[in-house]
N, CA, C and O atoms as a GROMACS GRO file, in nm:
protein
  312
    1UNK      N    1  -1.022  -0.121  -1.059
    1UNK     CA    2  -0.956  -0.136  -0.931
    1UNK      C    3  -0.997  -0.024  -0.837
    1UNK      O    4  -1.041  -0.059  -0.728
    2UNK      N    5  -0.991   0.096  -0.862
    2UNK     CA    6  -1.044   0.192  -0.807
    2UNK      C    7  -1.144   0.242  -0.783
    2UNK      O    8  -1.151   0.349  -0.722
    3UNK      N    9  -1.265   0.163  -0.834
    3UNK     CA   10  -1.420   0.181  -0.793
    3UNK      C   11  -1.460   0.122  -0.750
    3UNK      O   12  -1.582   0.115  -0.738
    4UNK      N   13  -1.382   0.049  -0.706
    4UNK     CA   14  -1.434  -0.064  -0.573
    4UNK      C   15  -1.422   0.002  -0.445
    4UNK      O   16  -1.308   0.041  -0.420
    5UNK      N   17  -1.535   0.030  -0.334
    5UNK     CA   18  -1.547   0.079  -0.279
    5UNK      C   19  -1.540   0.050  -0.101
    5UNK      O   20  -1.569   0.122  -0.005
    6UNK      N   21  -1.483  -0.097  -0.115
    6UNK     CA   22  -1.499  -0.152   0.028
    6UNK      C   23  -1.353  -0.164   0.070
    6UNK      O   24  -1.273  -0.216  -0.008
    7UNK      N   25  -1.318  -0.125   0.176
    7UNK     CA   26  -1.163  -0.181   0.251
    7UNK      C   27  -1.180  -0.316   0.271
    7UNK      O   28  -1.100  -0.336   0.363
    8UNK      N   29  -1.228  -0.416   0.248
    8UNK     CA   30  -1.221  -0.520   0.275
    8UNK      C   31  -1.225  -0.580   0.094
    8UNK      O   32  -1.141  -0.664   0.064
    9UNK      N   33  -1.284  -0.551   0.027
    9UNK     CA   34  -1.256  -0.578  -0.119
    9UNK      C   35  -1.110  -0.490  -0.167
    9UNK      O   36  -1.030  -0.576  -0.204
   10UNK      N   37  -1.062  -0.382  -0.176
   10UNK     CA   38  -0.943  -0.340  -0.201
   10UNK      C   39  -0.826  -0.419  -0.084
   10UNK      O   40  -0.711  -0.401  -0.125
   11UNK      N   41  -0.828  -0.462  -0.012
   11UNK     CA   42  -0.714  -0.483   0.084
   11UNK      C   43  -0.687  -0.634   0.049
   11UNK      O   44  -0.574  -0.684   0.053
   12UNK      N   45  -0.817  -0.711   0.009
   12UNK     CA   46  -0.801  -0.864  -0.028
   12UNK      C   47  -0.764  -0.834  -0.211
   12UNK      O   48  -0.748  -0.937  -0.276
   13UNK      N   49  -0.756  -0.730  -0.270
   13UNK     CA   50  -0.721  -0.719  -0.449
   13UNK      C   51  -0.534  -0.684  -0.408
   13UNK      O   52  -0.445  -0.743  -0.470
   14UNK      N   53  -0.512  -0.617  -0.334
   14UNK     CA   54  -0.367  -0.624  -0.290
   14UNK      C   55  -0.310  -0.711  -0.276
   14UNK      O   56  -0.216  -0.745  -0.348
   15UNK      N   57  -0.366  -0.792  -0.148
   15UNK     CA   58  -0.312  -0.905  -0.115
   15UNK      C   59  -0.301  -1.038  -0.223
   15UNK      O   60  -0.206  -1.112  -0.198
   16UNK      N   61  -0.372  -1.072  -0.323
   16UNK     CA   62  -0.385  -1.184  -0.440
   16UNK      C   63  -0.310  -1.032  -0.565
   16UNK      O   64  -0.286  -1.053  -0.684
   17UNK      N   65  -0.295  -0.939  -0.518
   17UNK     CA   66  -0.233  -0.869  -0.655
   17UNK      C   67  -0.055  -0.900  -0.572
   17UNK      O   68   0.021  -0.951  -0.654
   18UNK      N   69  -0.009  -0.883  -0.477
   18UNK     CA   70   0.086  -0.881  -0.429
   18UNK      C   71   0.171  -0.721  -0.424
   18UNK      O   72   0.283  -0.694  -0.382
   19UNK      N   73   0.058  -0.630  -0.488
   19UNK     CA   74   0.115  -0.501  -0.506
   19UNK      C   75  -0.021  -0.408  -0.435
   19UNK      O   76  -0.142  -0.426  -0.448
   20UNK      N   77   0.062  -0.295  -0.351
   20UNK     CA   78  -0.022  -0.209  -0.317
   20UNK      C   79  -0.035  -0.072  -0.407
   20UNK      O   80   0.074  -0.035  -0.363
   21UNK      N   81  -0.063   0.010  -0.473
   21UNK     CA   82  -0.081   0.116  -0.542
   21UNK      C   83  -0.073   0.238  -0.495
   21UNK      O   84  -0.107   0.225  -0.377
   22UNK      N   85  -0.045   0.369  -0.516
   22UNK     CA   86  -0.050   0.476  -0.493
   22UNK      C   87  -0.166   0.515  -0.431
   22UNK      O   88  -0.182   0.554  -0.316
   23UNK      N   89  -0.258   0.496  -0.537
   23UNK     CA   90  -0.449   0.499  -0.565
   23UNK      C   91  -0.526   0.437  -0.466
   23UNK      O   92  -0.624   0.491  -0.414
   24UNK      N   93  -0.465   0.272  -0.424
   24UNK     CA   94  -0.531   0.245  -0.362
   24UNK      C   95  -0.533   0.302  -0.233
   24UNK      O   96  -0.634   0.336  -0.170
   25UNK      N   97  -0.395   0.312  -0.190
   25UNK     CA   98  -0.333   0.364  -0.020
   25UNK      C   99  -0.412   0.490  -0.025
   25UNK      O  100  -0.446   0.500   0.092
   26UNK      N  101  -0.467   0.603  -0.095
   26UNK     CA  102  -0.510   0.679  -0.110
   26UNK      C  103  -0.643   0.639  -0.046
   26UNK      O  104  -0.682   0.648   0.071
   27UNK      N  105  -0.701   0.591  -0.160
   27UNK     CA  106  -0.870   0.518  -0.127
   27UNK      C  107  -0.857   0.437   0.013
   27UNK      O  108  -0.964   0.410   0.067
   28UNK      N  109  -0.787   0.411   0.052
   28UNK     CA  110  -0.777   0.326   0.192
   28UNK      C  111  -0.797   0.394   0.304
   28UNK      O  112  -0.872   0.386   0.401
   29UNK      N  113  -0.699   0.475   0.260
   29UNK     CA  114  -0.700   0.620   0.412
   29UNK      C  115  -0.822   0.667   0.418
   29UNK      O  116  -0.866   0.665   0.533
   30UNK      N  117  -0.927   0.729   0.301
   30UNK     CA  118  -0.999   0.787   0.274
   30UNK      C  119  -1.118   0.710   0.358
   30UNK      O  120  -1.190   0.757   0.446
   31UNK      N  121  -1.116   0.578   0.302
   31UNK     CA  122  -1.266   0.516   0.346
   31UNK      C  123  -1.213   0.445   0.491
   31UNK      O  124  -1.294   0.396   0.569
   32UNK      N  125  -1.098   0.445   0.513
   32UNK     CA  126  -1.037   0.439   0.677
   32UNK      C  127  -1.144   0.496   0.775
   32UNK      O  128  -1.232   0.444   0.845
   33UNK      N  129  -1.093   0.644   0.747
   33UNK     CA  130  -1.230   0.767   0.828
   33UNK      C  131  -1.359   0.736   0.827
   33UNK      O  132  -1.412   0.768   0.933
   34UNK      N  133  -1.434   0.684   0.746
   34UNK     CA  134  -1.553   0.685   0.739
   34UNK      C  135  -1.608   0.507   0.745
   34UNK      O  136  -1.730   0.501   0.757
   35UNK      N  137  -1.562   0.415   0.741
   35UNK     CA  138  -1.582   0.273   0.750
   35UNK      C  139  -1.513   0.209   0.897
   35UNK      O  140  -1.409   0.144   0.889
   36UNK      N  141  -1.564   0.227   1.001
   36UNK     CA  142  -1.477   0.156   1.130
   36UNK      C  143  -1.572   0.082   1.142
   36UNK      O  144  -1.674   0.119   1.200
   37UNK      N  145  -1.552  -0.068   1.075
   37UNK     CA  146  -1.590  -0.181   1.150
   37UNK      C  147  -1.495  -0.290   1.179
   37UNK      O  148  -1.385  -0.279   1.125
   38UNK      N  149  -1.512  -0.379   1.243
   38UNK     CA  150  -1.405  -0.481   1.280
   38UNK      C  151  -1.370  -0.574   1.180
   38UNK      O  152  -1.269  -0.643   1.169
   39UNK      N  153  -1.474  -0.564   1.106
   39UNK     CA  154  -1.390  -0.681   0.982
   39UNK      C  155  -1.299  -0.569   0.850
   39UNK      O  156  -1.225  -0.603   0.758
   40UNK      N  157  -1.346  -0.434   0.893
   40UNK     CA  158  -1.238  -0.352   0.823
   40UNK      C  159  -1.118  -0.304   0.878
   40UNK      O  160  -1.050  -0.215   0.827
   41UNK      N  161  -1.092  -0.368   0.988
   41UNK     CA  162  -0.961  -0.306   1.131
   41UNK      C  163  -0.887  -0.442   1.095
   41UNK      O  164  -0.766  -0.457   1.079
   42UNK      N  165  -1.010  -0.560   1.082
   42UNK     CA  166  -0.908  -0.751   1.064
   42UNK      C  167  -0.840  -0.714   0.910
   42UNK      O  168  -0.718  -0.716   0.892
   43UNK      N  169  -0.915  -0.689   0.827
   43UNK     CA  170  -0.885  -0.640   0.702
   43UNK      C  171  -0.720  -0.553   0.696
   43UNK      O  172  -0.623  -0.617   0.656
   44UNK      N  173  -0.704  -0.407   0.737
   44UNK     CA  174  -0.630  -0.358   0.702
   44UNK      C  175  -0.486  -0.377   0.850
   44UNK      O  176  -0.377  -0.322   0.862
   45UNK      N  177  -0.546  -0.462   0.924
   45UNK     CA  178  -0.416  -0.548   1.018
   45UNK      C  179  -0.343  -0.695   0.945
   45UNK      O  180  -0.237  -0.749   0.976
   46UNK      N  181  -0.458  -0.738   0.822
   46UNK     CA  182  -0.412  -0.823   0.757
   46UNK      C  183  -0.315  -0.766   0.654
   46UNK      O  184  -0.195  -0.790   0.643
   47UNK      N  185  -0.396  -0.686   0.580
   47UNK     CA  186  -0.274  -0.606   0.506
   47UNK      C  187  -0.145  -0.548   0.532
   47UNK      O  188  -0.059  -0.557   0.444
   48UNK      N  189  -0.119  -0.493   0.636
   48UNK     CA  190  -0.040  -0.471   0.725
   48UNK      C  191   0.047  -0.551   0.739
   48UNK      O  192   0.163  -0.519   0.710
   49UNK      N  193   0.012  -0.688   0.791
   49UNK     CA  194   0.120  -0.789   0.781
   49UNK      C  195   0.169  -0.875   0.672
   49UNK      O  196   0.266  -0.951   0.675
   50UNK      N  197   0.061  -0.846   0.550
   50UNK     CA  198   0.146  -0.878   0.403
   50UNK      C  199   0.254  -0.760   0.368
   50UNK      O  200   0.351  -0.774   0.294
   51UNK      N  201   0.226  -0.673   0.417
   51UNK     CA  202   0.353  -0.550   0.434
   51UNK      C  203   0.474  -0.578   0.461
   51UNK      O  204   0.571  -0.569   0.386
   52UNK      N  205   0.470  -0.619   0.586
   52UNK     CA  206   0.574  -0.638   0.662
   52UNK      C  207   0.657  -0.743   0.654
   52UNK      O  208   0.775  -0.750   0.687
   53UNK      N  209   0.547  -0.873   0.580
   53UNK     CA  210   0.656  -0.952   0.549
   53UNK      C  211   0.685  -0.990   0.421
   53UNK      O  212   0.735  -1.102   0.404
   54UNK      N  213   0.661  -0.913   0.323
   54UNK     CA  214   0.708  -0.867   0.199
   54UNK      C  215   0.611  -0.945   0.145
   54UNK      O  216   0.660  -1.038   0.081
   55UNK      N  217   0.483  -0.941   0.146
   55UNK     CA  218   0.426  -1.031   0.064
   55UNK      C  219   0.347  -0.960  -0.016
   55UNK      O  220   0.296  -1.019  -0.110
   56UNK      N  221   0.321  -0.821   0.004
   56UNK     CA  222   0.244  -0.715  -0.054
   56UNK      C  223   0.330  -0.590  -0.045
   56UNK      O  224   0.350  -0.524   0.057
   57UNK      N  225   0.370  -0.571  -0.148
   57UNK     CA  226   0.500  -0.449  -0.224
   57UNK      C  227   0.404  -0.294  -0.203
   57UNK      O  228   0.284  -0.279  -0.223
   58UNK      N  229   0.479  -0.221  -0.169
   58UNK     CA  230   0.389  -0.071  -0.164
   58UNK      C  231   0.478   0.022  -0.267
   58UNK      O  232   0.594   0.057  -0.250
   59UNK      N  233   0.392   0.053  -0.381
   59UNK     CA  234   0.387   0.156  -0.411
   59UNK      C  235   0.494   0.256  -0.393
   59UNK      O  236   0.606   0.265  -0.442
   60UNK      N  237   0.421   0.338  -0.299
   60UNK     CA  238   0.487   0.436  -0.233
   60UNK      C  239   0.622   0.399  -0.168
   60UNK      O  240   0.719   0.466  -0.204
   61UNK      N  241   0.636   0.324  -0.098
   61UNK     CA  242   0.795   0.270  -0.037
   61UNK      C  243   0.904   0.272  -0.148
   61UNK      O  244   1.012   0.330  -0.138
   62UNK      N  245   0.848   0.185  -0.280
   62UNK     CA  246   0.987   0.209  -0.419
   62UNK      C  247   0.977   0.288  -0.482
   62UNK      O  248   1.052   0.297  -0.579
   63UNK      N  249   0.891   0.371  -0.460
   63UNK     CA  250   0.932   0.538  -0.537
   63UNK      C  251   0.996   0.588  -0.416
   63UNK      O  252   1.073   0.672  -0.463
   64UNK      N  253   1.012   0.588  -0.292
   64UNK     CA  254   1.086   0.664  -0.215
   64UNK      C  255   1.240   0.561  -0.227
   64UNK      O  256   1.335   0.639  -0.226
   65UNK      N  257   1.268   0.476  -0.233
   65UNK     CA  258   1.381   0.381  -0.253
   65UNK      C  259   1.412   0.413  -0.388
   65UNK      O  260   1.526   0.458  -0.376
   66UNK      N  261   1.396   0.417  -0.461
   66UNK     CA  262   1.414   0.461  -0.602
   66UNK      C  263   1.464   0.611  -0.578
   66UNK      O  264   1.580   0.625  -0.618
   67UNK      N  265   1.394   0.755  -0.510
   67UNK     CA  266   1.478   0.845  -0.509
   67UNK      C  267   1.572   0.845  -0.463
   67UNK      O  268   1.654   0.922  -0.514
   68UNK      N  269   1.623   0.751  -0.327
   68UNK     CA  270   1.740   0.772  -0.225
   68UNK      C  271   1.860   0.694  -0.371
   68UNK      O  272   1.965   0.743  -0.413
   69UNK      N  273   1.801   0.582  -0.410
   69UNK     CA  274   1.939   0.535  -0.522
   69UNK      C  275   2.000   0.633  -0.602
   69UNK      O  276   2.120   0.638  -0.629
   70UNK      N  277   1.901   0.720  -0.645
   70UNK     CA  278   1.946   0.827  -0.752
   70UNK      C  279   1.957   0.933  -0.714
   70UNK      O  280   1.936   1.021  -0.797
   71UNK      N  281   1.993   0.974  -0.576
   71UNK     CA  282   2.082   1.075  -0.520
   71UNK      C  283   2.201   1.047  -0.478
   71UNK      O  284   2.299   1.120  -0.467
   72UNK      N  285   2.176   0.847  -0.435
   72UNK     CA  286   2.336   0.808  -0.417
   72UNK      C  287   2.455   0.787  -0.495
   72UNK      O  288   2.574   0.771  -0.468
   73UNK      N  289   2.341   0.796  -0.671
   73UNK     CA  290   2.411   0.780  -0.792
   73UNK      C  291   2.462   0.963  -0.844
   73UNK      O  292   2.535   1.020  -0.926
   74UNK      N  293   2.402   0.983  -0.775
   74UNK     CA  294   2.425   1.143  -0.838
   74UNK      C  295   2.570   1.221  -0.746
   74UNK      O  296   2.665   1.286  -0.790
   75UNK      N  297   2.533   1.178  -0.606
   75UNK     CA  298   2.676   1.157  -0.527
   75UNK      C  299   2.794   1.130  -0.586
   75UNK      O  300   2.895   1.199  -0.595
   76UNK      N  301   2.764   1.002  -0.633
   76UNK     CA  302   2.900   0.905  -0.648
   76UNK      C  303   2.943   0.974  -0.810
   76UNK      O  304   3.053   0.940  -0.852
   77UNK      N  305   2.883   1.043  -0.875
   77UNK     CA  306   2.881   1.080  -1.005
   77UNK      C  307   3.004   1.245  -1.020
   77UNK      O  308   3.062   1.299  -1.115
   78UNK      N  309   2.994   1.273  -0.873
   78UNK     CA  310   3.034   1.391  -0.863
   78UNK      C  311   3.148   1.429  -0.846
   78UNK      O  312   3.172   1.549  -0.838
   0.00000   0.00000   0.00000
């Protein structure tokens, strides 16, 4: 998954995986900077909107939802 080297091959393995990765969002940003073409801007505006409408899960978003529960559990514990 991670030696694939194109934003347009990682952003379409998200989208048919339905999950975005730590690793990948990493590798995304990375080859962001250095890959500006328009079918890599259609690419990660597509991804974008499997985002938004829950069709591609991030990673990063339920580890941050996951800490806020278990400070609200640690609250309520107290």
């Amino acid at each position: 998954m991670v030696g694939i080297l194109t934003i347009h091959a990682l952003v379409q393995q998200a989208i048919e995986s339905g999950y975005l990765t730590l690793a990948v969002e990493a590798q995304l940003r990375r080859l962001s900077q250095h890959q500006r073409s328009r079918e890599n801007i259609y690419a990660l505006m597509k991804l974008q909107r499997g985002v938004m409408e829950g069709e591609v899960k991030q990673e990063s978003h339920q580890s941050r939802y996951q800490q806020v529960a278990n400070v609200g559990q640690d609250a309520e514990s107290a």
